[in-house]
Each structure stands twice: as structure tokens, then as C-alpha cells.
N, C-alpha and C positions, 0 to 999 in steps of 0.2 A: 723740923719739916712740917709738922701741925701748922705749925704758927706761920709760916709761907703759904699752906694749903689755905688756912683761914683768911690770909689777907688776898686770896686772889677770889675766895668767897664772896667776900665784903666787897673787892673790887665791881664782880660779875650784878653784883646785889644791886651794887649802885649805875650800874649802867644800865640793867632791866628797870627799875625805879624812874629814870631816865625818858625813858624809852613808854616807858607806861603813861610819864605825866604827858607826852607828846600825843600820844594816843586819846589819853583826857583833855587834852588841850582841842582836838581834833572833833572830838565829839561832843564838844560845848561851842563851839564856834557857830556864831547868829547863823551863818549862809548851809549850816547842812541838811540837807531832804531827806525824805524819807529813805528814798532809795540808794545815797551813800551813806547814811545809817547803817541800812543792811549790809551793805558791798562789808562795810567796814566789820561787822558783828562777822560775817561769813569769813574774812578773814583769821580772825581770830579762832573759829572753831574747825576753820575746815582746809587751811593753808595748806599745800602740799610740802612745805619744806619748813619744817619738820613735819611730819606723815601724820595729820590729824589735826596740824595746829597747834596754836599755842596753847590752846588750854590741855592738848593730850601731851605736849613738852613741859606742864608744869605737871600732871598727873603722873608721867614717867619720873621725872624728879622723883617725886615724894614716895613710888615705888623702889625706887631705887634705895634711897634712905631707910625706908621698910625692909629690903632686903636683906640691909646692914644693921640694922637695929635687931635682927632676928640671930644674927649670930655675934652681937656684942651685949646683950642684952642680960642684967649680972642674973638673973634667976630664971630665963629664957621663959618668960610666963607672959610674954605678948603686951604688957603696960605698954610697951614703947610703938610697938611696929603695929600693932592692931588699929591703932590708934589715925598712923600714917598710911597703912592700906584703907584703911576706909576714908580717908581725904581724898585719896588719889578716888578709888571709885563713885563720888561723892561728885568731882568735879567733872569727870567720863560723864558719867549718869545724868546725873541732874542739871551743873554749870554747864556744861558740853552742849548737850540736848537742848536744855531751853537758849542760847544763845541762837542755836539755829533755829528752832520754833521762832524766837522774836526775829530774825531775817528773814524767814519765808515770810511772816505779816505783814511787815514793811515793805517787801518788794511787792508794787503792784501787780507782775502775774505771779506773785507768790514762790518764786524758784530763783538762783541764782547760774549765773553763768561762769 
């Protein structure tokens, strides 16, 4: 069962990977402005589907794996899940916040719609 779970893993990995390079692709393209620059940075932090965006859907991830790491953990002494609570807040906090800080700069009145 592992080894079915891990290849739909791997599967999901490579479709977000995917998904991401289209996004890079998107954001290196000669014809983009300022302000679908932003459009696009505001996506990613603040989409409503998933609730926060993509970046609070890979923060929940790595919550999630904290959660489980906290009860599979062989000496329950936090190496593992400490390590992953603090990515996941890491990305909230700091990756989260400045993607929108850089889309308010870029959009000329500074706010998104």
C-alpha cells in the first residue's frame, strides 16, 4: 500500500513540477508588465481556491507531514516535525507576505482586485 501511496506521490510531484514550469514559463515571457506580474504574484498568494493560495496549500502540506512526523517520530524529540513546522511558517510568514508586498509595488495603485 506505501508503494501505491508513494507513486501517486511522485505522480502528484510531477504534475505540480508541471504546472510550476508553466508558471516560470509565464513569468519570463518578453510581453509581461508590471501589472500582470502582480495579477500573477497575487495569485499565487492569495487565490481563493485553495483558501490563501498556493503558497498557504504548500504550507498546509508540510503541516500536515509535521503532524505526522510528531506521532511517528522514533524518540518523539521534534528532529523531524520541528523542523517542518517551521517551513510551513516560514512560507505563511515571510514567502506568503513578501509575494504580496512585491504585487502591491507592481500594481500601479498598489492594490489588487
Amino acid at each position: 500500500m506505501a508503494r501505491t501511496r508513494l507513486a501517486r506521490v511522485r505522480a502528484a510531484v510531477g504534475i505540480a513540477a508541471l504546472a510550476l514550469q508553466q508558471i516560470q514559463d509565464d513569468l519570463t515571457a518578453d510581453d509581461i508588465d508590471a501589472v500582470e506580474l502582480a495579477a500573477i504574484l497575487h495569485e499565487l498568494s492569495e487565490d481563493t481556491d485553495p483558501p490563501g493560495g498556493f503558497m498557504a496549500a504548500v504550507a498546509q502540506l508540510l503541516t500536515a507531514a509535521a503532524r505526522r512526523a510528531e506521532q511517528v517520530e522514533p524518540d518523539r524529540d521534534g528532529d523531524a516535525s520541528c523542523p517542518l513546522h517551521e517551513a510551513a511558517a516560514l512560507i505563511t510568514d515571510n514567502a506568503g507576505q513578501r509575494l504580496i508586498w512585491a504585487a502591491r509595488a507592481l500594481h500601479p495603485q498598489g492594490v489588487l482586485a
